[in-house]
mmJSON file of the N, C-alpha and C atoms, coordinates in Angstrom:
{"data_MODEL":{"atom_site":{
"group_PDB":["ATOM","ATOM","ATOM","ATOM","ATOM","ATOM","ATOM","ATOM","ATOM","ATOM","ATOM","ATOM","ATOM","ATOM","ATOM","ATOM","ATOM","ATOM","ATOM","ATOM","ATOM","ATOM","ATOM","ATOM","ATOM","ATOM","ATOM","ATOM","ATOM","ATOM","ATOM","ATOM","ATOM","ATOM","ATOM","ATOM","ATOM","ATOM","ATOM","ATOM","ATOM","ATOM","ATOM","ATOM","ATOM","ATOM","ATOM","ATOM","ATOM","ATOM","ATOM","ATOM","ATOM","ATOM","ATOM","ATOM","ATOM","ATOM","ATOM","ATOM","ATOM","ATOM","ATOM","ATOM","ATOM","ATOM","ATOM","ATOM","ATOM","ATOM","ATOM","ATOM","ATOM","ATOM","ATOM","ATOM","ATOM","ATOM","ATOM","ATOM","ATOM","ATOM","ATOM","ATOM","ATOM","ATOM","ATOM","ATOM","ATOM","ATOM","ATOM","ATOM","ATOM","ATOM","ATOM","ATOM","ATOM","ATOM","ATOM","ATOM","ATOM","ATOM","ATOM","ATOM","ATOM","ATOM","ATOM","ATOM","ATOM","ATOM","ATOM","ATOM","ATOM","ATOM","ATOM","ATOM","ATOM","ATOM","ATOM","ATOM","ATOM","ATOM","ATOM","ATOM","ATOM","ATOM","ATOM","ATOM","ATOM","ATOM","ATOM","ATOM","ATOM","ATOM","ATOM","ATOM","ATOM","ATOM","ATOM","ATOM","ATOM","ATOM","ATOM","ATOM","ATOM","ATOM","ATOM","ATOM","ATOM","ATOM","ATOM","ATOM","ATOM","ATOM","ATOM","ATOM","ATOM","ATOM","ATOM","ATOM","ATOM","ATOM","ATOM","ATOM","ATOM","ATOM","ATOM","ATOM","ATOM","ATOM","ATOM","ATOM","ATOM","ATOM","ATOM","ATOM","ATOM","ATOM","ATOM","ATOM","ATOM","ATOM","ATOM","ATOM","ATOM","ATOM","ATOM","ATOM","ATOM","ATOM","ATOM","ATOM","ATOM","ATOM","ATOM","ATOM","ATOM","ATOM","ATOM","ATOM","ATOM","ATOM","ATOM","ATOM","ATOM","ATOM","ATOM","ATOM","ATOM","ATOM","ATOM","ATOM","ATOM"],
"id":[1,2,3,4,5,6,7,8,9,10,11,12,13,14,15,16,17,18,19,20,21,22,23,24,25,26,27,28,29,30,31,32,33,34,35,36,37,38,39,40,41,42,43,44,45,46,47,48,49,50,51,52,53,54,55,56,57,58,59,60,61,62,63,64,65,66,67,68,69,70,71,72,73,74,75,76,77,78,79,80,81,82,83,84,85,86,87,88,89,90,91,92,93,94,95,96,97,98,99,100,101,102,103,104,105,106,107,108,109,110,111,112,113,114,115,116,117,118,119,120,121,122,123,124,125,126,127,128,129,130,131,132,133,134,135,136,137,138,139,140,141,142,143,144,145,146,147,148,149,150,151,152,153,154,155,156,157,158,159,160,161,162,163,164,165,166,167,168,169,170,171,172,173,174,175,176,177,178,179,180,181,182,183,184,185,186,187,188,189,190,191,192,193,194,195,196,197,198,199,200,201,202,203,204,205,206,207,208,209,210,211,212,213],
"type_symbol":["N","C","C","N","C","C","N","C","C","N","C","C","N","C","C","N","C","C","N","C","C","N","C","C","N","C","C","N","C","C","N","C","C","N","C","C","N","C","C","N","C","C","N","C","C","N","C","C","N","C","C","N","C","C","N","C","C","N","C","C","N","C","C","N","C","C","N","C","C","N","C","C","N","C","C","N","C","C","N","C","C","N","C","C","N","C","C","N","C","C","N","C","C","N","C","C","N","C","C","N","C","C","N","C","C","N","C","C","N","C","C","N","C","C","N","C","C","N","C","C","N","C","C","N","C","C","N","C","C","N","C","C","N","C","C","N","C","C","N","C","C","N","C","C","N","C","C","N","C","C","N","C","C","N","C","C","N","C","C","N","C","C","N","C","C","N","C","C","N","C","C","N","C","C","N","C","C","N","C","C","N","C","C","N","C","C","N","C","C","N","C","C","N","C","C","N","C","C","N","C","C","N","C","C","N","C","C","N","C","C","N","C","C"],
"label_atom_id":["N","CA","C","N","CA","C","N","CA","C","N","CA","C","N","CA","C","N","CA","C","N","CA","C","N","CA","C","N","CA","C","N","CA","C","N","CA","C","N","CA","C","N","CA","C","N","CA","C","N","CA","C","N","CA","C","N","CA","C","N","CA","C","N","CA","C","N","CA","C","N","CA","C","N","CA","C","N","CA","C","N","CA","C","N","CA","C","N","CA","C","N","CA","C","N","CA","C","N","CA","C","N","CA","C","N","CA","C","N","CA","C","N","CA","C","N","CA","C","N","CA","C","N","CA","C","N","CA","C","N","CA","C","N","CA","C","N","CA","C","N","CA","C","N","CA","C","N","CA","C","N","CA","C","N","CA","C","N","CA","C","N","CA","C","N","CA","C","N","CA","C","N","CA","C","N","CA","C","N","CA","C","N","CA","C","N","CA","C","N","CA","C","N","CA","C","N","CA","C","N","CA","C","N","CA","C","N","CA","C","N","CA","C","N","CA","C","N","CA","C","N","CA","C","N","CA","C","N","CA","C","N","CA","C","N","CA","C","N","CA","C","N","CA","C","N","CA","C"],
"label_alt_id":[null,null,null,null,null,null,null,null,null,null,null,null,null,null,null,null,null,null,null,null,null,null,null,null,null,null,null,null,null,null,null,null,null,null,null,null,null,null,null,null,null,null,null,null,null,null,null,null,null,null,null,null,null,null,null,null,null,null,null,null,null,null,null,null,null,null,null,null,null,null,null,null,null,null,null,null,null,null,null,null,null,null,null,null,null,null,null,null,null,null,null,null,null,null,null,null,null,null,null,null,null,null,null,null,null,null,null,null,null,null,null,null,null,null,null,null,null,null,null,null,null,null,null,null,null,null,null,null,null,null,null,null,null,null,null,null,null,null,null,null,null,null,null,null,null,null,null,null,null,null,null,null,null,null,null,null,null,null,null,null,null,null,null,null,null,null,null,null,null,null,null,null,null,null,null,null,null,null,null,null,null,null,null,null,null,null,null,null,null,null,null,null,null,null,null,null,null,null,null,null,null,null,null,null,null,null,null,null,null,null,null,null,null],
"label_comp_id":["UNK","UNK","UNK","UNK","UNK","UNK","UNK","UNK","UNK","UNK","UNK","UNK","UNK","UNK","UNK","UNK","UNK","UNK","UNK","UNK","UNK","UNK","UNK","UNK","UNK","UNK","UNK","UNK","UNK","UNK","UNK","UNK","UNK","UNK","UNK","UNK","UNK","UNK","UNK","UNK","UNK","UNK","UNK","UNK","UNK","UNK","UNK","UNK","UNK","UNK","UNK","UNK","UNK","UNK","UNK","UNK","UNK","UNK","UNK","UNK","UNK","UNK","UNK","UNK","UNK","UNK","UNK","UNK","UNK","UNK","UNK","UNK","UNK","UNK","UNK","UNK","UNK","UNK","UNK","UNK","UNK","UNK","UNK","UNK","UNK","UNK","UNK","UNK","UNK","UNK","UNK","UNK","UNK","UNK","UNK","UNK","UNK","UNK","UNK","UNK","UNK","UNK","UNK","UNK","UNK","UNK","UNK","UNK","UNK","UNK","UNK","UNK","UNK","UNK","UNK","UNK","UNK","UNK","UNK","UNK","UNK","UNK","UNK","UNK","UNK","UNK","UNK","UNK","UNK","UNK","UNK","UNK","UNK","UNK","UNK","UNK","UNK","UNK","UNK","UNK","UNK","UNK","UNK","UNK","UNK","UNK","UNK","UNK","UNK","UNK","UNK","UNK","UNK","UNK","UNK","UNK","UNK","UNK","UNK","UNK","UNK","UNK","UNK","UNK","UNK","UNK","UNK","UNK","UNK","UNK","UNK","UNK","UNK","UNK","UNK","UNK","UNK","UNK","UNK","UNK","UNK","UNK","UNK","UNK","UNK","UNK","UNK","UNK","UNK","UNK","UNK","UNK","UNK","UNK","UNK","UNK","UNK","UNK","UNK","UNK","UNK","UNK","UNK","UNK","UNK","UNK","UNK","UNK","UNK","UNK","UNK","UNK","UNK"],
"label_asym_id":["A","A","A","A","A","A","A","A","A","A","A","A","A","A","A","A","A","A","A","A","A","A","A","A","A","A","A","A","A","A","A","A","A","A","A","A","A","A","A","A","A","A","A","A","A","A","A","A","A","A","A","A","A","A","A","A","A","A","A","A","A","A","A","A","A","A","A","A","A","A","A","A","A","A","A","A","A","A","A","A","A","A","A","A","A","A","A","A","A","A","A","A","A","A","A","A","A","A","A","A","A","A","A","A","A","A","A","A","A","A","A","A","A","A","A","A","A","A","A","A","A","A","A","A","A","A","A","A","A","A","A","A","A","A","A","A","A","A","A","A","A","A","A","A","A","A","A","A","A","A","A","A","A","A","A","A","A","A","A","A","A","A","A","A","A","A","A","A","A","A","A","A","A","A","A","A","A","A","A","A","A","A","A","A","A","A","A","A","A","A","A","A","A","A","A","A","A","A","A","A","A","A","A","A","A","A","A","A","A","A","A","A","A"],
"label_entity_id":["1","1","1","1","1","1","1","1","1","1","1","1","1","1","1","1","1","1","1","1","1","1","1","1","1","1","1","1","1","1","1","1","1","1","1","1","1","1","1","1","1","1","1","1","1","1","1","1","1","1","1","1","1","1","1","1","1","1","1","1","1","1","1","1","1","1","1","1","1","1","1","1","1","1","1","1","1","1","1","1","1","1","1","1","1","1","1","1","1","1","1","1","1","1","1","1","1","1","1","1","1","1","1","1","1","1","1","1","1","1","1","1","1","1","1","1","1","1","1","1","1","1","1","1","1","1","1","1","1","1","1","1","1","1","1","1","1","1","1","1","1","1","1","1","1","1","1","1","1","1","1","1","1","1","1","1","1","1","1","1","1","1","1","1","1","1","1","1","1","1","1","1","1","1","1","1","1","1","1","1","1","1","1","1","1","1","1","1","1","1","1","1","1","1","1","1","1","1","1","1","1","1","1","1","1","1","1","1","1","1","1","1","1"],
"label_seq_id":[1,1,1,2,2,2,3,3,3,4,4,4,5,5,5,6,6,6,7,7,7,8,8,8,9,9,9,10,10,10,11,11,11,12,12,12,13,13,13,14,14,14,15,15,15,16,16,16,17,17,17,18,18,18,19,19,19,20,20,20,21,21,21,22,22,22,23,23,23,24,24,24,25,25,25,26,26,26,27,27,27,28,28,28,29,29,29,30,30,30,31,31,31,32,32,32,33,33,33,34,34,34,35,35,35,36,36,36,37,37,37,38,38,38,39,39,39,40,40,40,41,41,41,42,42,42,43,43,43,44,44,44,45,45,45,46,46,46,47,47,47,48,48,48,49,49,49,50,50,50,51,51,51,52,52,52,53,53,53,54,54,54,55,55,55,56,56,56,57,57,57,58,58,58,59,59,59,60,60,60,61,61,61,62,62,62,63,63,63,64,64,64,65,65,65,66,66,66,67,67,67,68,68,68,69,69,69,70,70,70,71,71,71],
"pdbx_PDB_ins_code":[null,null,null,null,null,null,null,null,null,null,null,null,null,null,null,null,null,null,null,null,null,null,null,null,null,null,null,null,null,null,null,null,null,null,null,null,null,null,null,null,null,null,null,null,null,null,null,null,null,null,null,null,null,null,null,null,null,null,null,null,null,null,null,null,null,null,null,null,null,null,null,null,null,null,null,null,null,null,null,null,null,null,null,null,null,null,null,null,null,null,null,null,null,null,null,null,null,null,null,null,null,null,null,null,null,null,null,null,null,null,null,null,null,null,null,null,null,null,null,null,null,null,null,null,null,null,null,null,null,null,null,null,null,null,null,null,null,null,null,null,null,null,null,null,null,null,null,null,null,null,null,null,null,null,null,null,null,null,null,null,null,null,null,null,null,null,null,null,null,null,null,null,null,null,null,null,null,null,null,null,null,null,null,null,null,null,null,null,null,null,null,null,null,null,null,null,null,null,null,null,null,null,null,null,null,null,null,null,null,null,null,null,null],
"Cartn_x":[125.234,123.999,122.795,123.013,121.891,121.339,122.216,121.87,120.593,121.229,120.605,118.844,118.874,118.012,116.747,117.257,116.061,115.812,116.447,115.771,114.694,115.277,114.298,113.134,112.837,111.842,110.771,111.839,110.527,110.1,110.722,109.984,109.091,109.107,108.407,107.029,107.197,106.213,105.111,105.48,105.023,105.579,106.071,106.518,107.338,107.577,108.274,109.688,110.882,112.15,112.568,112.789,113.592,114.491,114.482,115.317,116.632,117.051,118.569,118.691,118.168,118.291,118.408,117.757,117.856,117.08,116.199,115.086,114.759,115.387,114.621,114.797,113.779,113.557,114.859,115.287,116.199,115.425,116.513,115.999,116.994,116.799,117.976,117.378,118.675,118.447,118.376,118.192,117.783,116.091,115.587,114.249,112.701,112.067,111.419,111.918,113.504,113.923,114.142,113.92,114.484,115.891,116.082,117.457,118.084,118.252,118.618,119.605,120.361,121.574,121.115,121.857,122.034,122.824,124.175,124.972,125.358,126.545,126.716,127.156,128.212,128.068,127.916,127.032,126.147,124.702,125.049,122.898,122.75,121.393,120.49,119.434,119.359,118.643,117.65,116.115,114.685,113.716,112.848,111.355,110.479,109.328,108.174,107.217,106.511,105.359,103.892,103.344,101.378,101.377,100.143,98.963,99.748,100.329,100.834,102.153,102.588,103.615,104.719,105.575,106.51,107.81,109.016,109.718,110.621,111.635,112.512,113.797,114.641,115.937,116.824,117.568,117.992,119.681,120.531,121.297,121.916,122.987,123.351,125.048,125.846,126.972,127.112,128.764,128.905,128.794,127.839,127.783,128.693,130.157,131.215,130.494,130.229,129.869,128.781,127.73,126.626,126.423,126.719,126.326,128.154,129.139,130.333,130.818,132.204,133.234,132.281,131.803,130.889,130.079,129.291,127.819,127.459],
"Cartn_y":[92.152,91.705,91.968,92.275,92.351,93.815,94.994,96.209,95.978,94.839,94.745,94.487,93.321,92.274,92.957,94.283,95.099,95.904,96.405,97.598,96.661,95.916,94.768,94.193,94.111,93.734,94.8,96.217,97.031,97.698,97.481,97.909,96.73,95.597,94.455,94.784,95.458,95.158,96.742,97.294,98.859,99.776,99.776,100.706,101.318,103.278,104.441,103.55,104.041,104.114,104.773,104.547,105.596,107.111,108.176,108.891,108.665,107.911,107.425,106.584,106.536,105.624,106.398,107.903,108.755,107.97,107.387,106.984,108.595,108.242,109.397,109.045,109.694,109.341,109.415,108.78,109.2,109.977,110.38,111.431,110.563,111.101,110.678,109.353,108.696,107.158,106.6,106.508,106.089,106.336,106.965,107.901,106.156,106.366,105.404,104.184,104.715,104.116,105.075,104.597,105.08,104.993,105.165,105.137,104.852,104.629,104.56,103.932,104.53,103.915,103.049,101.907,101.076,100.801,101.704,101.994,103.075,104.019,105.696,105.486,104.613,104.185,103.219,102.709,101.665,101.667,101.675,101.757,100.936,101.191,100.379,101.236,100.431,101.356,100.133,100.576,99.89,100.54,99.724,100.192,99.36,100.368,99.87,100.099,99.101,99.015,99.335,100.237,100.208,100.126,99.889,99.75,98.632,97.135,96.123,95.949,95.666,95.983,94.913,95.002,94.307,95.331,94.633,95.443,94.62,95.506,95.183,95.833,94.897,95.547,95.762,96.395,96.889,96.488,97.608,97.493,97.933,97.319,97.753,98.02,98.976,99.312,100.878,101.277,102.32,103.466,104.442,105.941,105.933,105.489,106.349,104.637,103.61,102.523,102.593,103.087,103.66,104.237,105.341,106.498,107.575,106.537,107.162,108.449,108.785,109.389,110.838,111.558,112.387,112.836,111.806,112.371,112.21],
"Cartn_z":[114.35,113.741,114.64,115.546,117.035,116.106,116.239,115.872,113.81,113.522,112.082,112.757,113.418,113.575,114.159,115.353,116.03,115.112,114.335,113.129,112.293,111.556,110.692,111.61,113.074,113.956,114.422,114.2,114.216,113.086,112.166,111.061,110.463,110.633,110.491,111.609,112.402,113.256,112.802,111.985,111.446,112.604,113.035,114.027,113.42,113.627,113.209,114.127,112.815,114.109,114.993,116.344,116.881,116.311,116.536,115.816,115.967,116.848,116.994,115.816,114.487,113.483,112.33,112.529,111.447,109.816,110.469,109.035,108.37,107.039,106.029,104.552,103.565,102.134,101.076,101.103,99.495,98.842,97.532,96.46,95.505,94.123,93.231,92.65,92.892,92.019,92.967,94.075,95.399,95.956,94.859,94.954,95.466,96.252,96.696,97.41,98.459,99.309,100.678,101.571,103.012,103.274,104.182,104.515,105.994,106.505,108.336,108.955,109.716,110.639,111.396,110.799,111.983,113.244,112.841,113.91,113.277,113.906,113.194,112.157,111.46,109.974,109.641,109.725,109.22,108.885,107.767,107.168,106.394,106.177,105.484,104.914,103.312,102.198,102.198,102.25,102.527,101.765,101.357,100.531,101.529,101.748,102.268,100.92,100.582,99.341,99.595,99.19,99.477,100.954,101.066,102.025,102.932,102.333,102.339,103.292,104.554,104.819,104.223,102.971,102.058,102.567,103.064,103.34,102.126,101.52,100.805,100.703,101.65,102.316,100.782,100.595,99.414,99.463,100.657,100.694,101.997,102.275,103.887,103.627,104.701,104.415,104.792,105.103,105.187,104.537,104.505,103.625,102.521,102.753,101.454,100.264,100.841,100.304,99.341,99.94,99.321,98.737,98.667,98.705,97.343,97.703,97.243,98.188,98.217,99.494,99.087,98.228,98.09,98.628,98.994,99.511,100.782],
"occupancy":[1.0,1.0,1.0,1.0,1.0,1.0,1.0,1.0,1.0,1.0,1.0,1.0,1.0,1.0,1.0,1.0,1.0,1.0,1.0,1.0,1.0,1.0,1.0,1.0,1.0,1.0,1.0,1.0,1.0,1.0,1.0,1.0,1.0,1.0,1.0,1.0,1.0,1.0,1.0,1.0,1.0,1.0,1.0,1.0,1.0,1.0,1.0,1.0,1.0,1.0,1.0,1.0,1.0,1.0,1.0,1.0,1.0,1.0,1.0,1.0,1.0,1.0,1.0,1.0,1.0,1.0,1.0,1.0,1.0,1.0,1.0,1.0,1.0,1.0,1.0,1.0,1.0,1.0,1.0,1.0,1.0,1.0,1.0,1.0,1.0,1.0,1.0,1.0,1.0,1.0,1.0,1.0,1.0,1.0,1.0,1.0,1.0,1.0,1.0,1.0,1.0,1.0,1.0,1.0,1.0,1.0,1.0,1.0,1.0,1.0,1.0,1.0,1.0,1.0,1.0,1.0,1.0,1.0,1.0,1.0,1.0,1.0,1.0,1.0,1.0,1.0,1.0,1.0,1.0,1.0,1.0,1.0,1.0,1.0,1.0,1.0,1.0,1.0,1.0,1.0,1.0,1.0,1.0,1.0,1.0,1.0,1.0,1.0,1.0,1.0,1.0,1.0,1.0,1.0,1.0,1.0,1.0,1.0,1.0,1.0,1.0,1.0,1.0,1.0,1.0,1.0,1.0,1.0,1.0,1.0,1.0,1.0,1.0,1.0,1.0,1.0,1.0,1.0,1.0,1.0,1.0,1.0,1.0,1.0,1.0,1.0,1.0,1.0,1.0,1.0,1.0,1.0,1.0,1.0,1.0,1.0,1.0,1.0,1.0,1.0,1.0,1.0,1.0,1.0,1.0,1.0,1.0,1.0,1.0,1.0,1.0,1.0,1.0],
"B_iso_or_equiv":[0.0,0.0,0.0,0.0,0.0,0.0,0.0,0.0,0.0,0.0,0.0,0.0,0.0,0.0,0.0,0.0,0.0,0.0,0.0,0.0,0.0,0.0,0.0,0.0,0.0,0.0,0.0,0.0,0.0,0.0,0.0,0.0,0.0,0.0,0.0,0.0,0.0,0.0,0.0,0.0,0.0,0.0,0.0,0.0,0.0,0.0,0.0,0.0,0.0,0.0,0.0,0.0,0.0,0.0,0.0,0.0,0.0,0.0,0.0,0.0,0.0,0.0,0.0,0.0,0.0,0.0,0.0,0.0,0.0,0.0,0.0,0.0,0.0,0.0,0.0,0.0,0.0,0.0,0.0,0.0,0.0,0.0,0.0,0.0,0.0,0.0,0.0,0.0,0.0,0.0,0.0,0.0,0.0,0.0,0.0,0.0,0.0,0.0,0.0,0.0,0.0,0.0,0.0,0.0,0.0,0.0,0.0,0.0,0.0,0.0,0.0,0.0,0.0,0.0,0.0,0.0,0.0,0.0,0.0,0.0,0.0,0.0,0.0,0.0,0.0,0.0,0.0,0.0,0.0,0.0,0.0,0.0,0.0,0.0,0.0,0.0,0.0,0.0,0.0,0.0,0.0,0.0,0.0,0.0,0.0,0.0,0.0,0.0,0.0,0.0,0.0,0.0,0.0,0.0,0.0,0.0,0.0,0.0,0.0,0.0,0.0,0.0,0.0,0.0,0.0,0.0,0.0,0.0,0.0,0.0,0.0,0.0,0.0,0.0,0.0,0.0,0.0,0.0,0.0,0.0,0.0,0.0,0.0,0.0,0.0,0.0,0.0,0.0,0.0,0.0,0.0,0.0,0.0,0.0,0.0,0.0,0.0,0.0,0.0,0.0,0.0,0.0,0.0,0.0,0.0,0.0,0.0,0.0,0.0,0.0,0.0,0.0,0.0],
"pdbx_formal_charge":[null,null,null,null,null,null,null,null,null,null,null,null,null,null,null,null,null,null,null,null,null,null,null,null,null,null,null,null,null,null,null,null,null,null,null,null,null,null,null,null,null,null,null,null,null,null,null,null,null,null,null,null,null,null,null,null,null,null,null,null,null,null,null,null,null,null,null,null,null,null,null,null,null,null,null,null,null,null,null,null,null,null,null,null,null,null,null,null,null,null,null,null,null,null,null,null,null,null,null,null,null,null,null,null,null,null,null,null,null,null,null,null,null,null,null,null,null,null,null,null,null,null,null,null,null,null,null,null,null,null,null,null,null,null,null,null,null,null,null,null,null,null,null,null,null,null,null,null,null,null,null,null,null,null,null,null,null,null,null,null,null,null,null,null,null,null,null,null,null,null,null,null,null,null,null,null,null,null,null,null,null,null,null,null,null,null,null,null,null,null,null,null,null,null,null,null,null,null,null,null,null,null,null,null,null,null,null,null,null,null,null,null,null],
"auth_seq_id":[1,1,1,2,2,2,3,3,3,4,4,4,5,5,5,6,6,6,7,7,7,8,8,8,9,9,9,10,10,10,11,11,11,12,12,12,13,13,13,14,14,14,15,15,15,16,16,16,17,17,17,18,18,18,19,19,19,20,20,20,21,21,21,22,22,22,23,23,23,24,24,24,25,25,25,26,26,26,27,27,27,28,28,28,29,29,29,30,30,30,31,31,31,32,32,32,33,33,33,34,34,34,35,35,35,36,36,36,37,37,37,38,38,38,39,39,39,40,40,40,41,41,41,42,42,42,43,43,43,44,44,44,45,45,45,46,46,46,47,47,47,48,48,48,49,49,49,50,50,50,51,51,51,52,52,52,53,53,53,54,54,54,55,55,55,56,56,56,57,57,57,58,58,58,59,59,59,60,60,60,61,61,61,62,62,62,63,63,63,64,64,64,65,65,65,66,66,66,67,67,67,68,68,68,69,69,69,70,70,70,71,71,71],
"auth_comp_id":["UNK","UNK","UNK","UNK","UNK","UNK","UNK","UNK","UNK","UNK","UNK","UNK","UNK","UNK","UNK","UNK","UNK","UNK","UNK","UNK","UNK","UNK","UNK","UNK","UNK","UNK","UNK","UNK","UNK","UNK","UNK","UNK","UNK","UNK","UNK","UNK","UNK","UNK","UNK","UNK","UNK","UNK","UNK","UNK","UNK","UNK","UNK","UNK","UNK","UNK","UNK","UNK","UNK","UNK","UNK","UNK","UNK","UNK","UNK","UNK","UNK","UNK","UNK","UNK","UNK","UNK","UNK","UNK","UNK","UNK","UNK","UNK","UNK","UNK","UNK","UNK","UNK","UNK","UNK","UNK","UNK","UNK","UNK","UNK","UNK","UNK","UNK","UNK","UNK","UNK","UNK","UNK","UNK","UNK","UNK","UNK","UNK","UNK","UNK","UNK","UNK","UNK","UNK","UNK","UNK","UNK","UNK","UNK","UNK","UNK","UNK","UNK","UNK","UNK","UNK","UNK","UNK","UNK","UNK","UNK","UNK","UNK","UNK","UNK","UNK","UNK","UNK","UNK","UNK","UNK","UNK","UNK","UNK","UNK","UNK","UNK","UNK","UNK","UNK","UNK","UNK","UNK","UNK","UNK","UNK","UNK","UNK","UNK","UNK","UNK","UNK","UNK","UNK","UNK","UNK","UNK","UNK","UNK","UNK","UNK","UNK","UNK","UNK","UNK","UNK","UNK","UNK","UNK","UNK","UNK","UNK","UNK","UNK","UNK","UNK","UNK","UNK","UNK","UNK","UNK","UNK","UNK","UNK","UNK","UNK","UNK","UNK","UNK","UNK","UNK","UNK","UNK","UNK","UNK","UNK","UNK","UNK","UNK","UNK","UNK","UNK","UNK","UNK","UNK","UNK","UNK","UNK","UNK","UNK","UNK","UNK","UNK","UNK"],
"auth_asym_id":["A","A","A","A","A","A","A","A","A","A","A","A","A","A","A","A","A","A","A","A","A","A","A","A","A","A","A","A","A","A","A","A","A","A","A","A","A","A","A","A","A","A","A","A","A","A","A","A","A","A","A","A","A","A","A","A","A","A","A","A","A","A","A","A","A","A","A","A","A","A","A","A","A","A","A","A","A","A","A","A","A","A","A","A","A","A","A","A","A","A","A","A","A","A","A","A","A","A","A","A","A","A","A","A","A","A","A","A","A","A","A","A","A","A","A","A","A","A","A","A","A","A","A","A","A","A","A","A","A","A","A","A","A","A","A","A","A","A","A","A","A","A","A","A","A","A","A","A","A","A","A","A","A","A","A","A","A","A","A","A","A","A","A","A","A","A","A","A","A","A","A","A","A","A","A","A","A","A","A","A","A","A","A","A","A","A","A","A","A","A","A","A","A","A","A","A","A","A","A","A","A","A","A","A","A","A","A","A","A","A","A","A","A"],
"auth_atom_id":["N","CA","C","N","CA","C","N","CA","C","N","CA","C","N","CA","C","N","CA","C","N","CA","C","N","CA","C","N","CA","C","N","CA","C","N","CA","C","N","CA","C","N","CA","C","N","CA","C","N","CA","C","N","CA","C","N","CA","C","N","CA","C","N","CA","C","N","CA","C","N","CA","C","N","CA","C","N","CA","C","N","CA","C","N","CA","C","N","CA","C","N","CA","C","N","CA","C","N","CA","C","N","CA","C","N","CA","C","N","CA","C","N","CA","C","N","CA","C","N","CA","C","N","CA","C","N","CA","C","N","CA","C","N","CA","C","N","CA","C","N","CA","C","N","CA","C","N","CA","C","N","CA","C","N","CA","C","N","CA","C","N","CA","C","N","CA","C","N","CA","C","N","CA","C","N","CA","C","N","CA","C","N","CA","C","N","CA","C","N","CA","C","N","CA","C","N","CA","C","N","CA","C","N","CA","C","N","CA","C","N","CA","C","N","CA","C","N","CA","C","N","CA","C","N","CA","C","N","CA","C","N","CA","C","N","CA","C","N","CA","C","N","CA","C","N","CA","C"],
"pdbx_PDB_model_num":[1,1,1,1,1,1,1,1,1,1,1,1,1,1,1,1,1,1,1,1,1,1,1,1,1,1,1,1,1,1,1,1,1,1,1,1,1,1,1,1,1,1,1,1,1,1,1,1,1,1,1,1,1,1,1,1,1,1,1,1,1,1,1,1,1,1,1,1,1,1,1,1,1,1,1,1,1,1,1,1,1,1,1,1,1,1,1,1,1,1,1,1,1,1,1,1,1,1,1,1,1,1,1,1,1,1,1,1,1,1,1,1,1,1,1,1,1,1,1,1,1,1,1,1,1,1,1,1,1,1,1,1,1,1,1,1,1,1,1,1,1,1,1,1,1,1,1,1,1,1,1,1,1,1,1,1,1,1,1,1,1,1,1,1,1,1,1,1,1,1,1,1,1,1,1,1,1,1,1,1,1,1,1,1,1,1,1,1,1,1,1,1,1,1,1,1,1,1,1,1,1,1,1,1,1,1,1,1,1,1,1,1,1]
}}}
């Protein structure tokens, strides 16, 4: 939970993630969410809203979880 708690503290704080987190945009039905490791399989699917910093954690879990053994 340590690894959850610093991702959610710097994105709370507007700060870019580290690239050791691999933040990047979905596409698809995922389209107007981010995406980023929290550990090498472990992520987290996030919307940042407007101007406004509203973070809205979506979903957390391993790639085949998310995402299905597919993608």
């Amino acid at each position: 939970m340590e690894h959850l708690e610093s991702v959610i503290d710097i994105l709370a704080t507007g700060n870019a993630l580290p690239e050791s987190n691999k933040d990047q945009e979905r596409t698809g039905y995922w389209r107007g969410h981010r995406e980023c490791h929290i550990q090498p399989d472990w992520l987290m699917l996030y919307r940042i809203e407007n101007e406004v910093l509203v973070l809205t954690f979506s979903r957390t879990g391993m790639h085949s979880d998310l995402f299905g053994k597919w993608v």
